[in-house]
RODO-2510 file (C-alpha; in nm, 4 decimals, decimal comma):
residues 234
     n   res          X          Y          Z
     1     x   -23,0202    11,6747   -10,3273
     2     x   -23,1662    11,5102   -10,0591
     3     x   -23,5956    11,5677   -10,0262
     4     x   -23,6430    11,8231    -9,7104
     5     x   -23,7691    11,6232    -9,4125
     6     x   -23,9777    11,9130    -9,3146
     7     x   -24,1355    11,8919    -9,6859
     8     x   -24,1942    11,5245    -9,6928
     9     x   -24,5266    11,3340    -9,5571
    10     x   -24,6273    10,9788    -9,5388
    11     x   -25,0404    10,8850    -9,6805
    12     x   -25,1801    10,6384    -9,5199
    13     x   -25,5516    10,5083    -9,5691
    14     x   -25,7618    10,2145    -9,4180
    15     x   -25,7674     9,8905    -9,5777
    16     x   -25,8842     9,5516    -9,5858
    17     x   -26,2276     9,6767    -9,4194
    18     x   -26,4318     9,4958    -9,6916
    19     x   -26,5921     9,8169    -9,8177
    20     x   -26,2817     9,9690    -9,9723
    21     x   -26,1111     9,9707   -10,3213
    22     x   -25,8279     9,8186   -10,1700
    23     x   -25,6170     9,8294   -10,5050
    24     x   -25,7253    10,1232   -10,6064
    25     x   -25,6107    10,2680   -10,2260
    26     x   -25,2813    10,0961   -10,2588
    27     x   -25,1974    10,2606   -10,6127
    28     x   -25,1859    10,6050   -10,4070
    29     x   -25,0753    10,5191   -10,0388
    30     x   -24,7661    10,5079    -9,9080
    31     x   -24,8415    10,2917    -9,5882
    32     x   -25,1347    10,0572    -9,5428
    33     x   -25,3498    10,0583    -9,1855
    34     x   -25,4593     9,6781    -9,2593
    35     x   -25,7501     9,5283    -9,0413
    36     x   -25,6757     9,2568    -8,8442
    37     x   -26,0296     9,0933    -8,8291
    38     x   -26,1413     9,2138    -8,5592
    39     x   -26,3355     9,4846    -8,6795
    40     x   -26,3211     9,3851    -9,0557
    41     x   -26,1184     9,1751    -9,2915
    42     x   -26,0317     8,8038    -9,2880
    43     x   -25,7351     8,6079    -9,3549
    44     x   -25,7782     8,5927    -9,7763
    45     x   -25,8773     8,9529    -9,7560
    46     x   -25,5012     9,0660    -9,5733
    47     x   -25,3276     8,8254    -9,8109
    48     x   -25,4582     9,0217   -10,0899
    49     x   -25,3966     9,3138    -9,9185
    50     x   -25,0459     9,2169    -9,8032
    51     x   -24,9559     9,0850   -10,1843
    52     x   -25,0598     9,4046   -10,3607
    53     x   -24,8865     9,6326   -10,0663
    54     x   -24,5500     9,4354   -10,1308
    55     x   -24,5850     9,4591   -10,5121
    56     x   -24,6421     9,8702   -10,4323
    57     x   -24,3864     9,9162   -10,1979
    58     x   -24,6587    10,0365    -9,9548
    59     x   -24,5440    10,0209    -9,5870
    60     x   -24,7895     9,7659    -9,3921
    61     x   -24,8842     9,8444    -9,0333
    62     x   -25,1732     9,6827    -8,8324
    63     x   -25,4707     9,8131    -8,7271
    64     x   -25,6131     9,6765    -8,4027
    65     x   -25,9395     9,7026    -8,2820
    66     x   -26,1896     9,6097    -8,0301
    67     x   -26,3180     9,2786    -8,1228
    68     x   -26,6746     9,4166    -8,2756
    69     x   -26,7596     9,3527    -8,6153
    70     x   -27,1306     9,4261    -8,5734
    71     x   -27,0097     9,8051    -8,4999
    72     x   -26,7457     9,8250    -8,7354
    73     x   -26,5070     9,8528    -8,4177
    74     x   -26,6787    10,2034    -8,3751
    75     x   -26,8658    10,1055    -8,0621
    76     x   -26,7154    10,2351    -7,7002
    77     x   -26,6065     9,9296    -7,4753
    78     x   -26,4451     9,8424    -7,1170
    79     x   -26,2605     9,5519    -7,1704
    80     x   -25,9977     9,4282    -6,9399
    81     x   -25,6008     9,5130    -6,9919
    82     x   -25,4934     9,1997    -6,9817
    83     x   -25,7859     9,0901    -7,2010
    84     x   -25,6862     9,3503    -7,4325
    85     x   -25,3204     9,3395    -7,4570
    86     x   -25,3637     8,9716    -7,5479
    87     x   -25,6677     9,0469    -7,8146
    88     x   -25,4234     9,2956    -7,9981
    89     x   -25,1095     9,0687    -7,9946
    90     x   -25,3888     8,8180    -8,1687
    91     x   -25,4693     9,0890    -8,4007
    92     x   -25,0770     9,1951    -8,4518
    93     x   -24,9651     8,7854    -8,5292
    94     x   -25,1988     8,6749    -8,7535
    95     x   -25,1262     8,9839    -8,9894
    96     x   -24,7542     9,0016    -8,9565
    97     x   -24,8061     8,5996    -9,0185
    98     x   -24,9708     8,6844    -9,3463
    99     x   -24,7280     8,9424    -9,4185
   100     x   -24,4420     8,7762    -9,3760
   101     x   -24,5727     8,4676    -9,6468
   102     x   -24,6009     8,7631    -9,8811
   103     x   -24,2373     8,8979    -9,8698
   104     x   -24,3270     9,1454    -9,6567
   105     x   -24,3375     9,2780    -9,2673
   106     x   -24,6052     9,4876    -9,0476
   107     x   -24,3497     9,8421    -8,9653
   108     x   -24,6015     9,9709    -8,7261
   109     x   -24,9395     9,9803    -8,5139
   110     x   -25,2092    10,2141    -8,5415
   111     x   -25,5821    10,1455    -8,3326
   112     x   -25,8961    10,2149    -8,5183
   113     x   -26,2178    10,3545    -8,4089
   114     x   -26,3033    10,3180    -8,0681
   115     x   -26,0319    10,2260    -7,9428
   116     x   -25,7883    10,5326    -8,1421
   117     x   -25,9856    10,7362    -7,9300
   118     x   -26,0289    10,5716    -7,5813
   119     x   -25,6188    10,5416    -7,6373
   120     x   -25,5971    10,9113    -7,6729
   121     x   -25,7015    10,9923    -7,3489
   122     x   -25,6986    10,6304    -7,1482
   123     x   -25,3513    10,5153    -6,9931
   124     x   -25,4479    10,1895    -6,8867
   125     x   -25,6055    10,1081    -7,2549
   126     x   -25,2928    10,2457    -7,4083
   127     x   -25,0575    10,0862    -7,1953
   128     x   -25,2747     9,7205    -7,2812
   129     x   -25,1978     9,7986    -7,6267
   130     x   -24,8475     9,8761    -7,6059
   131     x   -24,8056     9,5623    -7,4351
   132     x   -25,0082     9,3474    -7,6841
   133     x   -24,7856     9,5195    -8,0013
   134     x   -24,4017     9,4047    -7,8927
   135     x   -24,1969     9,6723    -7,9762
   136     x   -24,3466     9,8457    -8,3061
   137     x   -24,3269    10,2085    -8,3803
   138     x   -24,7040    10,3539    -8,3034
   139     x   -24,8427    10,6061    -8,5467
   140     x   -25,1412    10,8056    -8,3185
   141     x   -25,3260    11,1460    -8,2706
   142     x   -25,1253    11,4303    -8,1470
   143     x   -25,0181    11,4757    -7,7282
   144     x   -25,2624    11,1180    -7,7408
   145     x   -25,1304    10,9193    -7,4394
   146     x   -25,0309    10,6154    -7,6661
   147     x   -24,7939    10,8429    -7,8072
   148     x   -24,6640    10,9420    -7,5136
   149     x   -24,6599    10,6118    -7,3350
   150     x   -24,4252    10,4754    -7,6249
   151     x   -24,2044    10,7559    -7,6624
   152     x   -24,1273    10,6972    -7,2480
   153     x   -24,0680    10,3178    -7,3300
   154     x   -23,8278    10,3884    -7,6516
   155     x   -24,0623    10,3114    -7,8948
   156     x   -24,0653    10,5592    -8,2121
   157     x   -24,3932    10,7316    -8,2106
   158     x   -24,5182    10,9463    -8,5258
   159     x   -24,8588    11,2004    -8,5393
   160     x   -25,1121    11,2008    -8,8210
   161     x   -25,3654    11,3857    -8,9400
   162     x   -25,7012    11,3491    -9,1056
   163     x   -25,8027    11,5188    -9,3771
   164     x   -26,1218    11,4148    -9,4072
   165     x   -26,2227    11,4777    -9,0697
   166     x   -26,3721    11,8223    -8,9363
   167     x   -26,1892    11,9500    -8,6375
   168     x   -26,2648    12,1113    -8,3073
   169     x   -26,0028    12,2273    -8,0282
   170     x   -25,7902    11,9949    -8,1965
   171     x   -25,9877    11,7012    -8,1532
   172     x   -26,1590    11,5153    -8,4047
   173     x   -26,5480    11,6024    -8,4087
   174     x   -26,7456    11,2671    -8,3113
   175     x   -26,9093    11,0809    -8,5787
   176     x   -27,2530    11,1890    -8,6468
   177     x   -27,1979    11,5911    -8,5096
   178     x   -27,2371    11,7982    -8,8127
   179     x   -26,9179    11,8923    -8,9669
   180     x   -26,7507    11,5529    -8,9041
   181     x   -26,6972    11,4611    -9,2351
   182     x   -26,5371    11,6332    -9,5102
   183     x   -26,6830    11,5602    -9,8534
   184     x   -26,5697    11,8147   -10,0948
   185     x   -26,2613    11,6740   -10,2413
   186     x   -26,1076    12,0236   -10,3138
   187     x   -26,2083    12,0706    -9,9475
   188     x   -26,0169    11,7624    -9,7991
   189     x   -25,7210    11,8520   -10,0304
   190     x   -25,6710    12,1736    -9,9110
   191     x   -25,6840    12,0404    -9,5458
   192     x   -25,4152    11,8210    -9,6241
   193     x   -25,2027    12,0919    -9,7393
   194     x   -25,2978    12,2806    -9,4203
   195     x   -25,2204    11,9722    -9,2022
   196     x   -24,8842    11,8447    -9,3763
   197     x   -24,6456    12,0192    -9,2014
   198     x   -24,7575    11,9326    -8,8666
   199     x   -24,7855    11,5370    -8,8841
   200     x   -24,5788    11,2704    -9,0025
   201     x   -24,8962    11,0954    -9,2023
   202     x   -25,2383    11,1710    -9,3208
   203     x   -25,5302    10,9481    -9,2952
   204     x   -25,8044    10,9077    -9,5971
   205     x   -26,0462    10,6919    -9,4528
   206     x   -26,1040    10,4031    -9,7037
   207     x   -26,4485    10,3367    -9,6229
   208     x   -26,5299    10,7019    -9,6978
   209     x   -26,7748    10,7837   -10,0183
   210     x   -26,4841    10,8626   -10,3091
   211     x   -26,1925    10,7670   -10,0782
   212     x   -25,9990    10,6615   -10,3852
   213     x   -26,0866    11,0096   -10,5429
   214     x   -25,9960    11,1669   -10,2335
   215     x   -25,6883    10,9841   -10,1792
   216     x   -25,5641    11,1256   -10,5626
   217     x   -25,7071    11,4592   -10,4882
   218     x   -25,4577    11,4856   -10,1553
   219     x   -25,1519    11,3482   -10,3132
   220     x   -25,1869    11,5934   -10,6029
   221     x   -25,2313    11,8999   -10,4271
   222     x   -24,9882    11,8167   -10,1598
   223     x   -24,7346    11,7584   -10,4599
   224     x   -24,8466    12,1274   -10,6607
   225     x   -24,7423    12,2646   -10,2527
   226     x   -24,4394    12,1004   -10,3192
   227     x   -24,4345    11,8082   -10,0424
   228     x   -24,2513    11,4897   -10,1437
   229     x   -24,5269    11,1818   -10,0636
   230     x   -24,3504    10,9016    -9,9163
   231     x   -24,3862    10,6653    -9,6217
   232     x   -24,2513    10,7734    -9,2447
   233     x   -24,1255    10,4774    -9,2418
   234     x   -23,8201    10,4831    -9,4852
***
């Protein structure tokens, strides 16, 4: 029989940041958020990245990003749409570039940092990156306004969760409020269970402490709840 859509979820984690066990990501993922160097990585690093994912079957999407290395692209910034929308089709080309020498493709967009959460709430950043990403599906934060910006342009548009990440109102708690991060393995596994059947993906950060132990912790308990682990995009 057929796996239940309603029982299936994608796990996607970071990579290609320079600080993560890329491989050791990519042996439990089932899509990669590659950097695009704006933030982190470099051209050798998302070949390596982009060989292993192709070998794994891992779905590759790109992650765009202000252009800020010295903050890790965690740092707030105005910069201009047009500016913008032509920084992330930069950031979009040179990876599906890459890809594509590997035997593979970038499937989809997702921002990091900064800019995942001035998108959330900003129409004129979102619409810059829409613009900059042709027409790729966008994986985002729930009712964010990238979402809904791509949905009303007919791109497909899927919601993600992070199990790592402390919650509020159903936003994310900022970085450096207590209660932020989630440590615990057992405790970020049983978020994940919690989360799964609201959101198409779940996010382990890969520059998190134990991300790789996390990453295994999530996929097993979300198969024990009896949730087939595969990528949204199929």
């Amino acid at each position: 029989m057929p796996a239940d859509p309603s029982r299936s979820v994608d796990l996607n984690a970071d990579l290609g940041e320079e600080v993560t066990d890329d491989r050791g990501l990519l042996a439990v993922v089932t899509s990669a958020n590659v950097a695009c160097g704006f933030h982190a990585g470099s051209p050798s690093i998302m070949r390596a990245v982009c060989a292993e994912a192709a070998q794994r079957g891992v779905v590759l999407g790109a992650q765009v990003s202000y252009r800020d290395r010295a903050g890790f692209g965690r740092v707030a910034r105005d910069v201009d749409h047009d500016v913008l929308r032509d920084e992330v089709a930069e950031q979009v080309g040179v990876l599906a570039d890459i890809a594509d020498s590997e035997g593979s493709a970038v499937r989809y967009l997702k921002p990091h940092g900064a800019l995942y959460h001035r998108v959330t709430d900003d129409p004129e950043q979102a619409d810059a990156v829409l613009a900059g990403s042709g027409g790729l599906p966008v994986l985002g934060f729930p009712g964010s306004r990238l979402l809904a910006l791509a949905a009303r342009a007919g791109r497909a548009t899927y919601e993600e969760g992070f199990p790592d990440r402390g919650y509020a109102d159903g936003r994310l708690v900022e970085r450096g409020q207590p209660g932020a991060l989630l440590t615990v393995g057992a405790e970020v596994a049983a978020q994940a269970v919690r989360l799964a059947p609201t959101v198409a993906s779940l996010c382990v950060h890969g520059d998190s402490p134990g991300a790789v132990r996390h990453a295994l912790a999530v996929r097993r308990a979300l198969e024990e709840a009896s949730f087939t682990v595969t990528g949204f995009l199929r």
